[in-house]
RODO-2510 file (C-alpha; in nm, 4 decimals, decimal comma):
residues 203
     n   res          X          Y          Z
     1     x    -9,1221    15,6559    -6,3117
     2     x    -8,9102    15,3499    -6,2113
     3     x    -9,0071    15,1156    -5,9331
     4     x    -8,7606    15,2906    -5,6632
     5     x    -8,9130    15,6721    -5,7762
     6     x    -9,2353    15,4445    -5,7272
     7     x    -9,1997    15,3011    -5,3915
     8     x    -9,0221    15,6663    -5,2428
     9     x    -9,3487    15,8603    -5,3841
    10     x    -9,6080    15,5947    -5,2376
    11     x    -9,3434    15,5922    -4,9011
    12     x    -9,3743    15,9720    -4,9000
    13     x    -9,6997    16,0828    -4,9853
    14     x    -9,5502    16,2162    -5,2643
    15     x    -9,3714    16,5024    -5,1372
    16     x    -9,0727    16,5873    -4,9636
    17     x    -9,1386    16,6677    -4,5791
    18     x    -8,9880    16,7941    -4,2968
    19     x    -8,5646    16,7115    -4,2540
    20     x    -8,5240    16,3910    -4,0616
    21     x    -8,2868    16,1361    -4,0157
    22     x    -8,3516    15,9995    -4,3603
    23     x    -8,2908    16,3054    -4,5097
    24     x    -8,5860    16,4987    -4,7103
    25     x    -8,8290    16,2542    -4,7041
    26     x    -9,0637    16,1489    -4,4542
    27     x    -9,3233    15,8615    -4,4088
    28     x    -9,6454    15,9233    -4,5281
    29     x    -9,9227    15,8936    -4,2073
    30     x   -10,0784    15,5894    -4,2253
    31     x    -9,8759    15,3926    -4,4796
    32     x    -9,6306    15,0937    -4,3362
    33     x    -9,4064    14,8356    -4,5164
    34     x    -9,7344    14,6319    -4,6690
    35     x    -9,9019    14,9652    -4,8104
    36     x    -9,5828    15,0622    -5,0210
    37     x    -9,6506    14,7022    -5,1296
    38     x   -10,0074    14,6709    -5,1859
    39     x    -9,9859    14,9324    -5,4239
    40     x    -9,6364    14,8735    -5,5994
    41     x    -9,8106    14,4867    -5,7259
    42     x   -10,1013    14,7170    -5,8564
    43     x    -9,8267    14,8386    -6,1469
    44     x    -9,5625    14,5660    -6,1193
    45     x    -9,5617    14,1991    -6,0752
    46     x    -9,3928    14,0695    -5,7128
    47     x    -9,0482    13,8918    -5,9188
    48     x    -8,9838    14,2480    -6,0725
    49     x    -9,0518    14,4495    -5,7389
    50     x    -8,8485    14,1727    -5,5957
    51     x    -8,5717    14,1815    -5,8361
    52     x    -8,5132    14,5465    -5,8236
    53     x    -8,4786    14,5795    -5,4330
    54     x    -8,2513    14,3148    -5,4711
    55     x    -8,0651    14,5023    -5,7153
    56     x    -8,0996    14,8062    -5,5571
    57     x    -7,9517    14,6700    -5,1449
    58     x    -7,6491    14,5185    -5,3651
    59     x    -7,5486    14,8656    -5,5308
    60     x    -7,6100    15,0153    -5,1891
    61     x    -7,4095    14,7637    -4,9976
    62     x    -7,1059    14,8556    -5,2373
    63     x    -7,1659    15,2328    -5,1834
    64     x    -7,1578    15,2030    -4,7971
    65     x    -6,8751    14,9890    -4,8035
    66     x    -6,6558    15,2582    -5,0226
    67     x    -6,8306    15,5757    -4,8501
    68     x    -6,9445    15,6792    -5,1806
    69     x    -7,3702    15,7277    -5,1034
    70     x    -7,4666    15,9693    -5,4451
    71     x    -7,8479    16,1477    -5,3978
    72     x    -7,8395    16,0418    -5,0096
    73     x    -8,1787    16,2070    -4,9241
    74     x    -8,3397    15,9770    -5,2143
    75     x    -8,1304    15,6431    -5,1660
    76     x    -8,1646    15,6852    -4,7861
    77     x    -8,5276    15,6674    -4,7947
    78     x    -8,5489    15,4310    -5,0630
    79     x    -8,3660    15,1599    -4,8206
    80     x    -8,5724    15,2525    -4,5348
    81     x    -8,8982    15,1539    -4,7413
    82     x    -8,7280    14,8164    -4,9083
    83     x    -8,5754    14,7173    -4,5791
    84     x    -8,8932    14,7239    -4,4494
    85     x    -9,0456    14,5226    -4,6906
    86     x    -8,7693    14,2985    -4,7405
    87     x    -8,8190    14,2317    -4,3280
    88     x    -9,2247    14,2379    -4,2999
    89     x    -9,3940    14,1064    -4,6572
    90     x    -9,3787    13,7279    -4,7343
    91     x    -9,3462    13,8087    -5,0745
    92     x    -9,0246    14,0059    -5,0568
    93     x    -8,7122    13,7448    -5,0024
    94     x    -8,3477    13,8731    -4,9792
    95     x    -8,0678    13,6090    -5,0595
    96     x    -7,8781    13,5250    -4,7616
    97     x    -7,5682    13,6511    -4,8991
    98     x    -7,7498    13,9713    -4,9217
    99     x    -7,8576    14,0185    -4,5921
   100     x    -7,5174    13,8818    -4,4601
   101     x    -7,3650    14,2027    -4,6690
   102     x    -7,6142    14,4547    -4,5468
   103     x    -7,5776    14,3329    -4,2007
   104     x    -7,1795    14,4048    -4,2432
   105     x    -7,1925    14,7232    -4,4858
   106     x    -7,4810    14,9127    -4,3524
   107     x    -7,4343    15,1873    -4,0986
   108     x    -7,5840    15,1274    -3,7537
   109     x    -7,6621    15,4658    -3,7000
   110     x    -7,9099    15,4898    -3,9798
   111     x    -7,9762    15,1329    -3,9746
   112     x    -8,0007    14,9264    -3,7247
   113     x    -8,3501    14,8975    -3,5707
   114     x    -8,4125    14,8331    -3,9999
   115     x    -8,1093    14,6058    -4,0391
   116     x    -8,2370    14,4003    -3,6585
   117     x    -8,5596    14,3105    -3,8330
   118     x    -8,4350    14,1550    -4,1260
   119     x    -8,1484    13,9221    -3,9384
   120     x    -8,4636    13,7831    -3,7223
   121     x    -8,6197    13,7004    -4,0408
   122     x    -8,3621    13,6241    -4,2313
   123     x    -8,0277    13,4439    -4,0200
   124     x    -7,9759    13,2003    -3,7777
   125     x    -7,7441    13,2507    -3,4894
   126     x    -7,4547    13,0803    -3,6489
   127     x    -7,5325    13,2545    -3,9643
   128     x    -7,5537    13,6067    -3,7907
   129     x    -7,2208    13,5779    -3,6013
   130     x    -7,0751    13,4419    -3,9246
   131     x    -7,1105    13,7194    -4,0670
   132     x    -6,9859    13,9374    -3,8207
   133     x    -6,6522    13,7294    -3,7743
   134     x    -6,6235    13,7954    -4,1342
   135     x    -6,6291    14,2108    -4,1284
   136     x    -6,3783    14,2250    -3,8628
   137     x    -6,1002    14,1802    -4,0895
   138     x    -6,2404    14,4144    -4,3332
   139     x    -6,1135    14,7728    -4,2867
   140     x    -6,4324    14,8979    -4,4225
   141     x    -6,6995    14,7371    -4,2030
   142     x    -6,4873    14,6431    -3,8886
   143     x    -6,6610    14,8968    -3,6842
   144     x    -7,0057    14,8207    -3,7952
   145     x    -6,9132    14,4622    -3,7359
   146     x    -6,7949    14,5158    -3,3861
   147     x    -7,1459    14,6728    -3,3252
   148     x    -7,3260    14,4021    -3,4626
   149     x    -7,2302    14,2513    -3,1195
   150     x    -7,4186    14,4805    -2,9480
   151     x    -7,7054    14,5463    -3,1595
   152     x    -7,8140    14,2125    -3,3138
   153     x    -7,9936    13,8884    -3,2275
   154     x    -8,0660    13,6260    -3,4261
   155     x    -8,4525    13,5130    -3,3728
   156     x    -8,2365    13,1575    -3,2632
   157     x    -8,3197    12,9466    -3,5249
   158     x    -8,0494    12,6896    -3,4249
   159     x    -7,9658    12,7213    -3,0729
   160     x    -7,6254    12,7551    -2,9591
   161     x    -7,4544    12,4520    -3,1246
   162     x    -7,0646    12,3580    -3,1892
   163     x    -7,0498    12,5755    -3,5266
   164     x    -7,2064    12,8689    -3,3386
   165     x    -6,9505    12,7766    -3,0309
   166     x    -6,6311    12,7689    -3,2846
   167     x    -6,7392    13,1186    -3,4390
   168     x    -6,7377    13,2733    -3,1236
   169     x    -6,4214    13,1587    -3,0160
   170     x    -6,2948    13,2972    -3,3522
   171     x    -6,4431    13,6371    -3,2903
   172     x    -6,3284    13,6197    -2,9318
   173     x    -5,9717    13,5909    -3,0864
   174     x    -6,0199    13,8715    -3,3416
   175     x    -6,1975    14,1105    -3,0933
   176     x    -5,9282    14,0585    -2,8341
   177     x    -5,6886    14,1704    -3,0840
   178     x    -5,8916    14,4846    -3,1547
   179     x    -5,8952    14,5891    -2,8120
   180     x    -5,5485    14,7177    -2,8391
   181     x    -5,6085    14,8780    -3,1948
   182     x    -5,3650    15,2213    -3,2251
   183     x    -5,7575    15,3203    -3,3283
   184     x    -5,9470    15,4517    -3,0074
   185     x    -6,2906    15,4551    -3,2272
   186     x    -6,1783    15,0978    -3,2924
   187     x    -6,0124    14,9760    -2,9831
   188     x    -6,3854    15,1143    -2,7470
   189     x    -6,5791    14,9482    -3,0094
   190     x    -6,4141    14,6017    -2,9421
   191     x    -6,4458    14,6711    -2,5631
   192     x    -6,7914    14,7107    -2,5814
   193     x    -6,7899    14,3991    -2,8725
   194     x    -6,6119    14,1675    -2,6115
   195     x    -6,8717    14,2601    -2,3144
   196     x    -7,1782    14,1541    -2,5055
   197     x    -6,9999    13,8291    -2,6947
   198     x    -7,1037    13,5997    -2,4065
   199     x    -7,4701    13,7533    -2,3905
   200     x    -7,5188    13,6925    -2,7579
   201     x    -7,4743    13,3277    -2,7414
   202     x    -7,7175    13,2872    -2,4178
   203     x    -7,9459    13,5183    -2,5294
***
């Protein structure tokens, strides 16, 4: 059993549960982010648990990003657990760049209460609306990006500064333009991107 069949088992209970928004599997009663943990650095040492969740988020960023999820009920679940950890235990750290990607790549519907945790742990303001200004020219995480707006807050590690000031004029620019997108999915999504620019640099 590998360390990802390892941390869905101890995640699980085991056994596949009741259908839920994960898919087959379900969270065991009683065990949270630092249980899957406590038990995974019984078998493994922390760099190797560490270096496969890293692996693992990277090969999942690039399947969100090309719609091309294999085994969703598995990998589904599997992310749940290791964003979890990745958010929670001290001795799980993401690379920036990482987080930056699942931020983009990730959907919000499955993710983002998951995806919230780790940019308060993880990114700064400037860094966090970096990376959204980034994904809006992307065709294949524009829309998540133009959430991001809505759904994210950095845990304001720098303030609002001149960087953070000059990114949001640059996404001001770029979400104006979206507004009038021949894409009505698109075109709402910057509406509701635009309302919730000004509250994400005084919040």
């Amino acid at each position: 059993m590998d360390i990802l069949e390892r941390i869905v088992s101890i995640g699980s209970g085991g056994t596949p549960n009741t259908k839920h928004i994960t898919g087959d599997y379900a969270r065991a009663r009683g065990v949270d982010a630092f249980g899957i943990f406590s038990m995974l650095v019984r078998e493994y040492s922390a760099d190797v648990i560490n270096e496969e969740m890293v692996r693992f988020l990277r090969q999942m960023v690039t399947a969100f990003r090309s719609n091309s999820v294999e085994d969703v009920n598995f990998n589904f679940f599997a992310c749940q657990c290791c964003l979890e950890m990745a958010a929670e235990v001290d001795e799980v750290v993401l690379p920036t760049e990482l987080v930056q990607d699942i931020v983009r790549t990730f959907p919000a519907p499955f993710a983002f209460q998951l995806v919230g945790d780790l940019v308060l742990r993880y990114l700064s303001r400037a860094e966090l609306l970096e990376t959204l200004v980034a994904g809006l020219d992307d065709l294949s995480c524009q829309e998540n990006c133009l959430d991001g707006f809505r759904l994210y807050r950095s845990a304001d590690k720098d303030g609002t500064t001149v960087i953070t000031r000059q990114l949001a004029e640059a996404a001001q620019e770029r979400i104006e333009h979206l507004c009038s997108s021949t894409d009505p999915q698109i075109a709402e999504a910057a509406r509701t991107a635009r309302k919730h620019l000004i509250g994400f640099l005084s919040s």
